[in-house]
C-alpha positions as CSV (number, residue, x, y, z in Angstrom):
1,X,-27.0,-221.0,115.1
2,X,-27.9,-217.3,114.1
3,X,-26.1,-216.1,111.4
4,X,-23.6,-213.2,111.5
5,X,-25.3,-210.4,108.5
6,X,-22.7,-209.5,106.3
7,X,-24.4,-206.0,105.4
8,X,-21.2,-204.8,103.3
9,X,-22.9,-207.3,100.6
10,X,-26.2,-207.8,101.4
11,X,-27.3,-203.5,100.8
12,X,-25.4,-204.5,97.2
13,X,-27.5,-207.4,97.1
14,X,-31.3,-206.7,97.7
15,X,-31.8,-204.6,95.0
16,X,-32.0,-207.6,92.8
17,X,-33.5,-210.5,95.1
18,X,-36.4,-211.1,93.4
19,X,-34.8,-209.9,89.8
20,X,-35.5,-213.4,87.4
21,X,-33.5,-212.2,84.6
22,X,-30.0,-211.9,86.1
23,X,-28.0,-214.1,87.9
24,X,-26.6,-213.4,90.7
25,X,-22.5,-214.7,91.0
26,X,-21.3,-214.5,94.7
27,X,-17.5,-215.4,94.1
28,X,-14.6,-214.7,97.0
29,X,-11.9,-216.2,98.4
30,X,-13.0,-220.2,99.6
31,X,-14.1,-220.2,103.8
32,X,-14.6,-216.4,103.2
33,X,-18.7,-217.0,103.5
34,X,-20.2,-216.8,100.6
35,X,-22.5,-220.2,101.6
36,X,-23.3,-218.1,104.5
37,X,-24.5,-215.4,102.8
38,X,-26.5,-217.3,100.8
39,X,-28.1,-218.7,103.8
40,X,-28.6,-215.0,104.9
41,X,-30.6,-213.9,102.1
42,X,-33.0,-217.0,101.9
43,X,-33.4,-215.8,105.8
44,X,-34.1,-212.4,105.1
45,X,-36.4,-213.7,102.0
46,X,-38.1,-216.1,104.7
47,X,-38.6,-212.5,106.8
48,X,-40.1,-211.0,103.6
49,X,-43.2,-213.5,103.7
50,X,-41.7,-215.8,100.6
51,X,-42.8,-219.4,101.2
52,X,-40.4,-222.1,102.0
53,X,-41.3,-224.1,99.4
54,X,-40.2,-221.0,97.0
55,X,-36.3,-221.0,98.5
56,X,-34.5,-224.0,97.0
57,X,-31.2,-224.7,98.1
58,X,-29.0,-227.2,96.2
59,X,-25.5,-227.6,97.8
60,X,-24.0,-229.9,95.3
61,X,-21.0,-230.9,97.8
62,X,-23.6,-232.3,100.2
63,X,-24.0,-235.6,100.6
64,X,-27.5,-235.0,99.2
65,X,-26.6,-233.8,96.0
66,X,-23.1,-234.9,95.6
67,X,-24.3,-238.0,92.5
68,X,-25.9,-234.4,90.7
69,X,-22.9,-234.4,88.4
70,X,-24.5,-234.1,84.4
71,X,-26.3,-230.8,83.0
72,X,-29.4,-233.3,82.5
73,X,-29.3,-234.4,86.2
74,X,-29.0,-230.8,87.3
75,X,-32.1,-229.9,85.3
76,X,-34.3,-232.5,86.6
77,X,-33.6,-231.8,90.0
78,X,-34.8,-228.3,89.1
79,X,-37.4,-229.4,87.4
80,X,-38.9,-230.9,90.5
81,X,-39.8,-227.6,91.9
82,X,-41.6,-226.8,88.7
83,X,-45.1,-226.8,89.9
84,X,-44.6,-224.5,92.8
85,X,-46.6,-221.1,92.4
86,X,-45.2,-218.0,92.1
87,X,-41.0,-216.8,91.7
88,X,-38.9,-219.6,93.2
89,X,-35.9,-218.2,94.6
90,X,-32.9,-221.2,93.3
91,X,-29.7,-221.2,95.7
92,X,-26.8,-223.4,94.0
93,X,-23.5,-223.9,95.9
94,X,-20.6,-225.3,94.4
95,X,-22.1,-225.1,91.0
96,X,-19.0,-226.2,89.1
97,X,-19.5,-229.8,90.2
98,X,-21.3,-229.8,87.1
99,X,-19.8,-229.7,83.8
100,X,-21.9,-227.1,81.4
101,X,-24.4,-225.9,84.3
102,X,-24.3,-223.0,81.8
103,X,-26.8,-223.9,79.6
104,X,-29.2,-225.2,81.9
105,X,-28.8,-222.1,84.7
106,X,-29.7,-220.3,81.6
107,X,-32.3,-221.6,80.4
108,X,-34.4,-221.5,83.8
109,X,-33.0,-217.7,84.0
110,X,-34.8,-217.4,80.2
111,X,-38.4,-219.0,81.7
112,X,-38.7,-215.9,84.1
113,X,-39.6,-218.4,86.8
114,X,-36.7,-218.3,89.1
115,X,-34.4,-215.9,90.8
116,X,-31.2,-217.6,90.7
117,X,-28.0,-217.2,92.4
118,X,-25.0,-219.5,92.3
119,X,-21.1,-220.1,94.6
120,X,-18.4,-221.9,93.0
121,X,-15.0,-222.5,92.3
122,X,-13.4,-218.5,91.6
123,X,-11.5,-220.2,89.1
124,X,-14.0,-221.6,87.1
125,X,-16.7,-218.8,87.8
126,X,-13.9,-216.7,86.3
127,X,-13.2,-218.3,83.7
128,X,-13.9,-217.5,80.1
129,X,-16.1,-220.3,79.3
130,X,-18.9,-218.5,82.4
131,X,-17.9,-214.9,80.7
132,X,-18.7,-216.6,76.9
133,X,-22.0,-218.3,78.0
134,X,-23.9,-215.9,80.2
135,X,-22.4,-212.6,78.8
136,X,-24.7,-210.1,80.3
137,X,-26.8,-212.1,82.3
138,X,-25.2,-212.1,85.4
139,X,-23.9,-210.1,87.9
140,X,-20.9,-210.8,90.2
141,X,-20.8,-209.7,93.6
142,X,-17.1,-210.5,95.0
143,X,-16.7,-210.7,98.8
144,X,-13.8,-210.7,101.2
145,X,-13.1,-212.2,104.1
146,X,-14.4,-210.1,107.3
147,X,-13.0,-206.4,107.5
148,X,-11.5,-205.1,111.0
149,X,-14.8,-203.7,111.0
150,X,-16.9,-207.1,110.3
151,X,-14.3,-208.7,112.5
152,X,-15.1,-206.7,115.9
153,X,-19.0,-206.7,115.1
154,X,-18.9,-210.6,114.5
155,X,-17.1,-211.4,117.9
156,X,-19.9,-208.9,119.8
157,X,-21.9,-210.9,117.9
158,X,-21.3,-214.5,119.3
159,X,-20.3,-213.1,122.7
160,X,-16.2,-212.9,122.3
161,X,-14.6,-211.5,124.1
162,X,-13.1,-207.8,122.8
163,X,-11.0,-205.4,123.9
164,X,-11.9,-201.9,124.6
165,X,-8.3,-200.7,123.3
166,X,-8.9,-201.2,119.3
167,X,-5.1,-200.6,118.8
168,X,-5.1,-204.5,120.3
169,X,-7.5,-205.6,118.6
170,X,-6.3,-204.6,115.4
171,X,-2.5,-206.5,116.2
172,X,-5.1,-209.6,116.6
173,X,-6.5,-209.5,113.6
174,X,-3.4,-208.5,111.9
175,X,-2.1,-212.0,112.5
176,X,-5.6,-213.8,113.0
177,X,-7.1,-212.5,109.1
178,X,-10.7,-212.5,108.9
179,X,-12.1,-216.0,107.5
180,X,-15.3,-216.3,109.8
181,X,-14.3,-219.7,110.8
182,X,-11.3,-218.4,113.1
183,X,-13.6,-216.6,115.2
184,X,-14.9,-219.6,117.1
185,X,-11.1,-221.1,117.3
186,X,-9.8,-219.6,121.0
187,X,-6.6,-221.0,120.4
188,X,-4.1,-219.4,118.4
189,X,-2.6,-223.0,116.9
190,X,-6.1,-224.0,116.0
191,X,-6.9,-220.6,114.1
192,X,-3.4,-220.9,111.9
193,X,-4.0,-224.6,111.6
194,X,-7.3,-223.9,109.9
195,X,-6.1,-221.7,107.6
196,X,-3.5,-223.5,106.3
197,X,-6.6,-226.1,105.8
198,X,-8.0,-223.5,103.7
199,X,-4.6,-222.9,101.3
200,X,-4.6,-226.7,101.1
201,X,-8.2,-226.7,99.7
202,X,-7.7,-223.8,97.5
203,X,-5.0,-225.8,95.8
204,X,-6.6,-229.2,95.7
205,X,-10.5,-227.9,94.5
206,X,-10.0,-224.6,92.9
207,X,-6.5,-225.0,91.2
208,X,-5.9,-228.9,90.4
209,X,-8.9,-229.6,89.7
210,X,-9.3,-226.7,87.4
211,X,-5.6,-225.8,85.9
212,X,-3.2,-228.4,84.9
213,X,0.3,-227.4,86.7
214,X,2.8,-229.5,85.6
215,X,5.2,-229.0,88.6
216,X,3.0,-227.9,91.6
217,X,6.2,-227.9,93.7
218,X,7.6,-225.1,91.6
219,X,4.0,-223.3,91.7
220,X,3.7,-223.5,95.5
221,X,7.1,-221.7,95.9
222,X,5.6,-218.8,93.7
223,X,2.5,-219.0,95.5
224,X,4.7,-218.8,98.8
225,X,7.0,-216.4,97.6
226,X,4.5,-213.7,97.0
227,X,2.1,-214.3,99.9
228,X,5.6,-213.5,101.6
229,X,6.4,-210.5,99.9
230,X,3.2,-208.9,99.9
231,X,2.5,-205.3,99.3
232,X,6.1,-205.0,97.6
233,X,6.8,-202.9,94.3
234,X,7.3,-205.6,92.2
235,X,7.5,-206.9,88.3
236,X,7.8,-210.0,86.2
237,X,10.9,-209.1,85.9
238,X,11.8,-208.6,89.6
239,X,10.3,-212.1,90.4
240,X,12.3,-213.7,87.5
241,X,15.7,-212.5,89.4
242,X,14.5,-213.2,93.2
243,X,13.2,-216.6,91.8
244,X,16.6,-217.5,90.0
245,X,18.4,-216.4,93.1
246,X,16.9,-219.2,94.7
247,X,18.0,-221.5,91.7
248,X,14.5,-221.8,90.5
249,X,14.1,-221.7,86.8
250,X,10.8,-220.7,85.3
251,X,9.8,-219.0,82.3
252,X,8.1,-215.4,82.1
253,X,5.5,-216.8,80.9
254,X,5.0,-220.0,83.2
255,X,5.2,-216.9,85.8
256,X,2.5,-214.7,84.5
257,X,0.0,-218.1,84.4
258,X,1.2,-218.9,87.9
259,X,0.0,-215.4,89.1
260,X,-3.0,-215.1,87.4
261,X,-4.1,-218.5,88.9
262,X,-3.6,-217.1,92.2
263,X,-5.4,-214.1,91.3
264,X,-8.4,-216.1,89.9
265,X,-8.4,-217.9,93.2
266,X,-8.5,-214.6,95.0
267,X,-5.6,-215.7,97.0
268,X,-3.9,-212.3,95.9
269,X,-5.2,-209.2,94.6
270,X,-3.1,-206.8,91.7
271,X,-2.8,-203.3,92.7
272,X,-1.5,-201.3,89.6
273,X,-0.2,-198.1,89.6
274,X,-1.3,-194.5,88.1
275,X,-0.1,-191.5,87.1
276,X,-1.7,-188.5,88.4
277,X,-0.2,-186.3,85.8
278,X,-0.9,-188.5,82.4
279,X,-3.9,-189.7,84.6
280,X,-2.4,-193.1,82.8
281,X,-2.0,-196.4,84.2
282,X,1.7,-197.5,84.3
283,X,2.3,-200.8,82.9
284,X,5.4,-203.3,84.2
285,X,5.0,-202.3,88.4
286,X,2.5,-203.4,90.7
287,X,2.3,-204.5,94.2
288,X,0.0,-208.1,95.2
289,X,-1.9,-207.9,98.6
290,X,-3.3,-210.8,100.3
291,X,-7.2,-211.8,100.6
292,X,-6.5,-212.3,103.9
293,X,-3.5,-211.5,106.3
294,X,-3.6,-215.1,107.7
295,X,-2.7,-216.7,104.6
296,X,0.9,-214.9,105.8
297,X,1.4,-215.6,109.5
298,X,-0.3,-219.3,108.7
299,X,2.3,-220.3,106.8
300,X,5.3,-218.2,108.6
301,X,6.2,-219.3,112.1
302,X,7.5,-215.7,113.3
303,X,4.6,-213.6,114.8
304,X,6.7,-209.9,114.7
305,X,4.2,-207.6,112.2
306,X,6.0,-206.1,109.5
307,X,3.6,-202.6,109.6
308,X,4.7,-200.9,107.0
309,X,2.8,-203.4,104.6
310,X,0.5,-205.2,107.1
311,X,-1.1,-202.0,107.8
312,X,-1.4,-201.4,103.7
313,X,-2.9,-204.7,103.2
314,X,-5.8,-204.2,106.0
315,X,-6.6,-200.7,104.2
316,X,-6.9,-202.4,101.1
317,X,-9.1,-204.9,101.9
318,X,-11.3,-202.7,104.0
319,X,-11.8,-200.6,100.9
320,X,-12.6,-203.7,98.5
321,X,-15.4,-204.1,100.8
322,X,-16.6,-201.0,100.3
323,X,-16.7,-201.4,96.8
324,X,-13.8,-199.2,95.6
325,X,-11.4,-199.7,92.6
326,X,-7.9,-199.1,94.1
327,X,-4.3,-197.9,92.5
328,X,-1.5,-196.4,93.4
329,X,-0.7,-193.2,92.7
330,X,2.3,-191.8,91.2
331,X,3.4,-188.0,91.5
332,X,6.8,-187.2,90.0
333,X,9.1,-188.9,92.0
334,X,6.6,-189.9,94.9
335,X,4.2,-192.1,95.7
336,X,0.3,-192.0,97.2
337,X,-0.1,-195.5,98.9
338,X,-3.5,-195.3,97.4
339,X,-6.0,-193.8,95.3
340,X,-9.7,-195.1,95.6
341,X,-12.8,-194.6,93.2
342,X,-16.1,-195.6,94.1
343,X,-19.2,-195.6,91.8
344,X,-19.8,-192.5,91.3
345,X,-16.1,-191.8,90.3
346,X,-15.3,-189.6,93.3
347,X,-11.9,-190.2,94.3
348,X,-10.0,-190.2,98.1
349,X,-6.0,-190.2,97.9
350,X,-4.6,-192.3,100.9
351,X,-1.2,-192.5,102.7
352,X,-0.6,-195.5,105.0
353,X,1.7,-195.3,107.6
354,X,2.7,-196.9,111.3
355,X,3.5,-193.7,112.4
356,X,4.3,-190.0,111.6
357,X,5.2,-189.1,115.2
358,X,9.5,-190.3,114.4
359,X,10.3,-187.2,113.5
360,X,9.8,-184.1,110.7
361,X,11.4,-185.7,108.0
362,X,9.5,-188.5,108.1
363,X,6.2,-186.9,108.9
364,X,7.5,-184.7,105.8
365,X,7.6,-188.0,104.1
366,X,3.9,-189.2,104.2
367,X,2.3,-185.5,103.9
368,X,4.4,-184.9,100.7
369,X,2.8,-186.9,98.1
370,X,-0.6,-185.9,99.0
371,X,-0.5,-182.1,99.3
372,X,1.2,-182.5,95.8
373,X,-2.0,-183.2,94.6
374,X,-3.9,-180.6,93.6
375,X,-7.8,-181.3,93.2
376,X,-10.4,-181.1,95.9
377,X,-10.7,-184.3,96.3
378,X,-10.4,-185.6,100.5
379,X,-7.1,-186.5,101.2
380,X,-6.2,-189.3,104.4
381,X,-3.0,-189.7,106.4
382,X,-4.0,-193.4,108.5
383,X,-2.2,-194.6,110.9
384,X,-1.7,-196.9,113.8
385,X,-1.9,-195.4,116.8
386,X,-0.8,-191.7,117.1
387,X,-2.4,-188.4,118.0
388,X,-4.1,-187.0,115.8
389,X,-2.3,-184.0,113.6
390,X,-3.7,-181.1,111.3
391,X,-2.2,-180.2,107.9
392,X,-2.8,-178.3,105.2
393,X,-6.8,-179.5,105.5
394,X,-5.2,-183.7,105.2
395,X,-7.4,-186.0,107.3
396,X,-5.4,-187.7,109.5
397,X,-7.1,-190.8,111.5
398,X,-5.9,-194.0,113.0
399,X,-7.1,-197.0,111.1
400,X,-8.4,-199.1,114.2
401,X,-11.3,-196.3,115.2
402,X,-11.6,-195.2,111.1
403,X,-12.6,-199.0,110.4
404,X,-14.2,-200.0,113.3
405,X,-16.9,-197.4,112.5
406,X,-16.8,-198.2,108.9
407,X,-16.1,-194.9,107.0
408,X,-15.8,-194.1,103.7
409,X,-13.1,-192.2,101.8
């Protein structure tokens, strides 16, 4: 089957296809496509005139490589592909299957020979025994499951159907997400059953096999409790209480680890907040937004979108795969759903909304913190479906069309 091209990452990628002395990380979310991605490039390398016998692939959950499970056995494999002229181009999947691959990915990246790039386990790629061991030598690209934008192109792509009112289409994938997978699922059951496949694995591969959790009852309900509260202010301290409510009882601490597992597993993404005025981060509140918006309606049974922070959570994402850094922004008493920095440091201030059309006061509301804001900087009102409004030069646009052709802030 043809494969979808994920350009979001591959135009971050290319520059450093044939580079032998960095690795290259591809981490995301598990099911979000990094394997295919991989497959992509050795595709677009094949297109490039690089020999076949140059692209080595080493999926080390196949059943072909599964016994490859010792640093030594891992090196001799490579080692096969040692009299091959020219760069060989080293694909390894699942590269935590073996134990201190460090040292051994290293020392091929040292001999100049190979242009390597590896998947795994987020948890372990994130860990600090990758960071400790290969400081410097690689880089990571992250990758998200498929943006509204990825999401329209991919059903063209493989002849689903799609509507020509975006609005629609943008409810769909509200309660659909964007792991590839779903695509090919017609059936609503199937696509939900899947993912909650996908939490299931997440758990099992990337968190017991990496973390010890001594109650994973207790760490499920935090891991439930904030895919279900996504894109709320929250705290420690806020969790603590809503937690205890519920007779839980769990340590700060305990908490903090719990989180930052999740996060390492890139089931949920930290959002922290800035002040405009200090141009400080502000420690203690943050809100947590989902990978993927199906981890939510997978694991609920009601289908009724909450937009307020369904429509938040889409935006962010979208923006993650454009390669921005993303905060909140704070402005006295009021609040800019988002500020985003890409890598040149230019900066876009966001408001997120379902609709400024209720009335004055509440398009008073959204239009507030942003003409509060005094640099040049472009300034967005999005929102769901409305007409479009002029203000005091704000860009207003609604997020279906503004994604769907893939802009930038």
């Amino acid at each position: 089957m043809k494969l979808y091209k994920r350009e979001n990452y591959l135009k971050k990628i290319r520059g450093f296809y044939h580079d032998a002395d960095m690795i290259k990380v591809l981490t995301g979310v598990r099911r979000c496509g990094k394997s295919s991605l991989m497959q992509t490039i050795i595709e677009e390398l094949k297109e490039l005139g690089i020999p076949e016998g140059n692209l080595i692939r080493i999926d080390l959950d196949s059943r072909q490589y599964k016994d490859i499970k010792t640093p030594k056995q891992l090196e001799s494999k490579i080692d096969e592909y040692a009299d091959i002229h020219g760069l060989k181009y080293l694909f390894i999947d699942e590269i935590q299957n073996v134990k201190g691959f460090e040292e051994v990915i290293n020392a091929f990246r040292g001999e100049g020979d190979y242009s390597i790039f590896i998947t795994g386990s987020n948890s372990y790629l994130l860990s600090g025994e990758l960071i400790t061991k290969l400081t410097g030598r690689y880089i990571e690209f992250e990758m998200m499951p498929l943006s509204f934008e990825e999401y329209i192109d991919m059903k063209k792509f493989y002849g689903k159907e799609v509507s020509y009112n975006l609005t629609d289409e943008l409810d769909r994938y509200l309660i659909e997400g964007g792991f590839p997978k779903t695509i090919f699922y017609d059936n609503p059951d199937d696509k939900r059953t899947y993912i909650k496949s996908v939490i299931g694995e997440i758990l099992e591969k990337d968190i017991k096999h990496r973390v010890k959790i001594r109650n994973v009852s207790v760490f499920e309900k935090v891991q439930t409790y904030l895919i279900n509260n996504f894109g709320s202010t929250t705290s420690l301290k806020s969790i603590l209480k809503e937690l205890h409510k519920s007779g839980m009882n769990i340590k700060r601490e305990t908490l903090n680890r719990y989180i930052n597992i999740l996060m390492d597993a890139k089931i949920i993404y930290e959002c922290k907040r800035f002040d405009l005025k200090s141009k400080k981060s502000i420690n203690g509140e943050q809100k947590y937004y989902l990978s993927d918006m199906g981890f939510y309606f997978a694991t609920n049974t009601d289908n009724r979108i909450n937009y307020g922070p369904a429509l938040e959570n889409v935006v962010f994402n979208y923006a993650k795969s454009k390669g921005y850094d993303i905060s909140i922004g704070r402005i006295g008493k009021l609040e800019c759903d988002f500020i985003m920095r890409d890598n040149m440091n230019n900066y876009g201030y966001v408001q997120v909304t379902m609709t400024t059309m209720l009335n004055r006061e509440t398009e008073d509301r959204e239009y507030a913190p942003l003409e509060m804001i005094k640099d040049n900087y472009p300034k967005y009102v999005l929102t769901r479906n409305d007409m479009i409004q002029k203000r005091n030069g704000i860009i207003h646009e609604n997020i279906p069309q503004f994604m769907a052709a893939g802009k930038l802030f």
